[in-house]
N, C-alpha and C positions, 0 to 999 in steps of 0.2 A: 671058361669057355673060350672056345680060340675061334678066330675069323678067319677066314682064308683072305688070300692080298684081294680074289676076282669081289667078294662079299663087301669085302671092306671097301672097293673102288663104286660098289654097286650105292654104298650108302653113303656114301660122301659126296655122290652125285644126284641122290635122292634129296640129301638135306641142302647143298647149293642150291636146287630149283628151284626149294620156297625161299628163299632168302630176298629180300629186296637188295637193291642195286647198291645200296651205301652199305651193307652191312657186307655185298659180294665184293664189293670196292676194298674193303680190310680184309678178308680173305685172303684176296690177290695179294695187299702188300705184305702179309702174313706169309706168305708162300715164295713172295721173292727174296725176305729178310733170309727166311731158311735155305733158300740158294746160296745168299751173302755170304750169310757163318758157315756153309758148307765150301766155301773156296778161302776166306781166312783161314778156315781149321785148316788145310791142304797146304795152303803156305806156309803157317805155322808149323807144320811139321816136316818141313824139309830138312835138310840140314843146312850150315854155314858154308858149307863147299857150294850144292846145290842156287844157295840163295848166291852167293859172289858169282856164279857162273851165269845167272840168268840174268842178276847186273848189269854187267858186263856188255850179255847179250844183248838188254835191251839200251844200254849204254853204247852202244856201235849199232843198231836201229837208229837210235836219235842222232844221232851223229851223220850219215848217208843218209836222213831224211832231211836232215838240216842245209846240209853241202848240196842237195841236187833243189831245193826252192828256192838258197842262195843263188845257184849258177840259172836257173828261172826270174829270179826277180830281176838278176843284173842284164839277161837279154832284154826286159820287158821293159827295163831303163832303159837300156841304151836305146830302142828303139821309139819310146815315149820322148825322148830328147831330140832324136833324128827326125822325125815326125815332126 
């Protein structure tokens, strides 16, 4: 027997509503885990080109984010000194 996705969303909101709150409480982290493994699996299957170039990218994010709090912290010296 097959469910259609609107039936199947109908009873999965049937059965959360009796649920008490600690047993809705693992649900919820039941459903974020399966977000989790869903963005690992996605990484996991990129390739070694893919993965070196996002690196990279977020290797040059951290880098201009690092260089512009430095040139922020060193104004917020100098004027903590001058002060």
């Amino acid at each position: 027997m097959s469910i259609t996705q609107v039936n199947l969303q109908q009873e999965i909101v049937q059965n959360l509503q009796a649920l008490p709150h600690e047993q809705l409480q693992k649900v919820f982290e039941f459903v974020q885990s399966l977000q989790t493994d869903t963005i690992f699996q996605k990484w996991d299957n990129i390739s070694e080109e893919e993965s070196q170039a996002l690196k990279a990218e977020f290797a040059q994010e951290d880098i201009d984010f690092s260089e512009n709090i430095l040139a922020d912290y060193l104004t917020h010296l100098k004027e903590a000194e001058e002060g």
